[in-house]
C-alpha positions in Angstrom: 93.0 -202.1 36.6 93.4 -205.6 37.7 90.7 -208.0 37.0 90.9 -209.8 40.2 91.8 -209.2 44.1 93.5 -211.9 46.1 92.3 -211.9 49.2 93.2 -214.0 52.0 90.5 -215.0 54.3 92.8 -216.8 56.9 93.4 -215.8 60.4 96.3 -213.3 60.2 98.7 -210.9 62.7 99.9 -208.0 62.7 103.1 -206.5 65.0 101.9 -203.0 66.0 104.1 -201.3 68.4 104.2 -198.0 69.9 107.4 -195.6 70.8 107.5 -192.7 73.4 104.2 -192.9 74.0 102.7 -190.6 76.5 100.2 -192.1 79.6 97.6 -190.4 80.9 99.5 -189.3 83.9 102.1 -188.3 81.8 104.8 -191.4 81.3 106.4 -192.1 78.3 106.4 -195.6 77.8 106.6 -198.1 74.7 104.3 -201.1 74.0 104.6 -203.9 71.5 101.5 -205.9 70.5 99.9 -208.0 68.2 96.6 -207.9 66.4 94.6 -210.8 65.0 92.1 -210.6 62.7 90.6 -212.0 59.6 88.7 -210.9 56.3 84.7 -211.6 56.8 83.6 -209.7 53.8 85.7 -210.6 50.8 83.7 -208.7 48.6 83.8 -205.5 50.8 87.5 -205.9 51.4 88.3 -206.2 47.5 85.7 -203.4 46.0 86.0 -201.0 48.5 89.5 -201.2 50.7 92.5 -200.4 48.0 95.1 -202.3 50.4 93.4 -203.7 53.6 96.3 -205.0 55.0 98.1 -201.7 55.4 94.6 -200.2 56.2 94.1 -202.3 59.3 97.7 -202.3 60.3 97.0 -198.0 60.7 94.3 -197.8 62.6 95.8 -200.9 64.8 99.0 -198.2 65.2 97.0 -195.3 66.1 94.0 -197.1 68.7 96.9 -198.3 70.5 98.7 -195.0 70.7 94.8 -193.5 71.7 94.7 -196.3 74.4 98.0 -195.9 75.9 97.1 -191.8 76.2 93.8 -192.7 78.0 95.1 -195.5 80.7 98.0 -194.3 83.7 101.0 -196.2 84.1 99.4 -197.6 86.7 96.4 -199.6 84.7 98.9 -200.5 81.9 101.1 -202.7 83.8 98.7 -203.7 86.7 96.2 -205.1 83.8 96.7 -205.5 80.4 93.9 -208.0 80.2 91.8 -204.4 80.3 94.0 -202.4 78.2 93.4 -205.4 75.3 90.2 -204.7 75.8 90.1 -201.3 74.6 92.1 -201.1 72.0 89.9 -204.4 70.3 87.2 -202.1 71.0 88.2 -198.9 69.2 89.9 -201.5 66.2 86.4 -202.6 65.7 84.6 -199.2 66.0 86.9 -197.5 63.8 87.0 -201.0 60.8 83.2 -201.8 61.5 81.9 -201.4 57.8 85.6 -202.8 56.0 84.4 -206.8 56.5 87.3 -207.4 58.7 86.5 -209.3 61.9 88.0 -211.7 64.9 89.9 -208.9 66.0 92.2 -209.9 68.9 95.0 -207.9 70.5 97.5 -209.2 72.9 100.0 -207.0 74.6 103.9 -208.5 74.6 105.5 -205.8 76.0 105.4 -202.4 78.4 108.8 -200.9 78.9 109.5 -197.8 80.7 112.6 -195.5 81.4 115.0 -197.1 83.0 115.2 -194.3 85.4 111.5 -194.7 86.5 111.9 -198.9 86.7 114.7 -198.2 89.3 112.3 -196.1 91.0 109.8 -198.1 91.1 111.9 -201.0 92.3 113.4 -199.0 95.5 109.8 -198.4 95.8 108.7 -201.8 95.9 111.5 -202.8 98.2 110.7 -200.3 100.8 107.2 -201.2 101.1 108.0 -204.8 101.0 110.5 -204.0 103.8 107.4 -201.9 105.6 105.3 -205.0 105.1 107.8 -206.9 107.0 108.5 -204.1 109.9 104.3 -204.2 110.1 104.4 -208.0 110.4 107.0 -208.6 112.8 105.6 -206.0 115.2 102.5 -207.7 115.6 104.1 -211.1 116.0 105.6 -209.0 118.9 102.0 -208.1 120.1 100.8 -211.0 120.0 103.8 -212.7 122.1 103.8 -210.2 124.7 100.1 -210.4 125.2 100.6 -213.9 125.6 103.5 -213.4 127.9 100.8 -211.5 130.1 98.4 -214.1 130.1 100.6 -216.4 130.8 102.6 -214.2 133.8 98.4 -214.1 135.3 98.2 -217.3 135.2 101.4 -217.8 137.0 101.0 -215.2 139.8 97.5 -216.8 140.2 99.3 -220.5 140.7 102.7 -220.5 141.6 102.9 -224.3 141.4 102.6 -223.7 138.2 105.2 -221.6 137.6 107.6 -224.1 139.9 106.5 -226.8 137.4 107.1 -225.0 134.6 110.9 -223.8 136.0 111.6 -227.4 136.1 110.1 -228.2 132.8 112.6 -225.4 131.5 115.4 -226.7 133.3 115.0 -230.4 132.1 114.4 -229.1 128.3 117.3 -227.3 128.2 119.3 -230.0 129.3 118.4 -233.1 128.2 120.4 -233.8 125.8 123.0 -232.3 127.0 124.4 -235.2 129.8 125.2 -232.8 132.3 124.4 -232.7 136.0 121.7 -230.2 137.3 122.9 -228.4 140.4 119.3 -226.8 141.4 119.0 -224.0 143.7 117.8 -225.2 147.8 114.8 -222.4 147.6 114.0 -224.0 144.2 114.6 -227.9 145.2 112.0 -227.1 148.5 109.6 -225.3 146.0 109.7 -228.4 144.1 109.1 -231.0 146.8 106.3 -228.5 148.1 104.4 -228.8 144.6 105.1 -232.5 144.3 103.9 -233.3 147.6 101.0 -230.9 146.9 100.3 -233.1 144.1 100.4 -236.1 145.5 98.3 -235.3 148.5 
């Protein structure tokens, strides 16, 4: 028998990593993460753990592997901020009387089959591309409501309309230096509305 224990009350880490792990809806995945904690009760660690190190590092290996099996794909890769969560939470139920504390898990990695990732890329793609579809139809909407309003308020005022033909005809060649050969129907409907205008 020895007669000491070294114990090391500093803030440590452990890799724990799971392989071929099945989700709750039934996806194998693999996760890498790390644990921190640190001795609390040195005298509890050193009478009545034989090797605390490889003691936490266990029941790190299987709470993750209990986690993973009671989260769907889903929850482990939309928030691992929750799934940290649980597994600190079984550590410390499961090493609640072995003086170990500040226990801290961070998750590094997911990965998935490739098969599934492509999957779920093509996925992402189409409903990105059905996001767009959904967008630019209502742009569309929008424009020809505003086309209608716009065709009221013309059939409501045609000098409008005139003044607006030759608002389209000078913006389109402005900058252009070329001469404007107007319609005769179109040059008397202009006169008429400037006339109108000025009277």
């Amino acid at each position: 028998m020895k007669p000491y224990v070294a114990v090391d009350t500093r803030k440590q880490s452990t890799v724990i990593s799971a392989e071929n792990t099945l989700t709750l809806d039934g996806v194998s995945v693999a996760v890498d993460s790390i644990l921190f904690w640190k001795v609390e009760d040195v005298k509890r660690v050193a009478t009545e753990l034989l090797d605390y190190r490889a003691m936490i590092s266990q029941v790190a290996q299987t709470s993750l592997r209990e986690t993973i099996s009671g989260m769907s794909l889903a929850e482990i890769l939309g928030n691992r901020e929750q799934m940290d969560q649980r597994i600190r939470t079984v550590i410390a139920d499961k090493s609640q009387d072995w003086g170990i504390g500040g226990i801290g898990v961070q998750i590094r990695d997911v990965r998935i089959p490739a098969e599934l990732n492509d999957a779920m890329s093509r996925n992402a793609q189409a409903e990105k591309e059905k996001q767009a579809r959904v967008t630019l139809a209502s742009s569309e909407v929008a424009i020809a409501e505003q086309i209608v309003r716009a065709g009221d308020i013309y059939a409501a005022n045609p000098a409008a309309l005139k003044i607006r033909q030759m608002n389209l005809i000078y913006e389109m060649n402005k900058n252009k230096g070329t001469t404007i050969l107007i319609p005769t129907d179109l040059a008397n409907a202009m006169s008429g509305v400037i006339k109108a205008k000025e009277s």
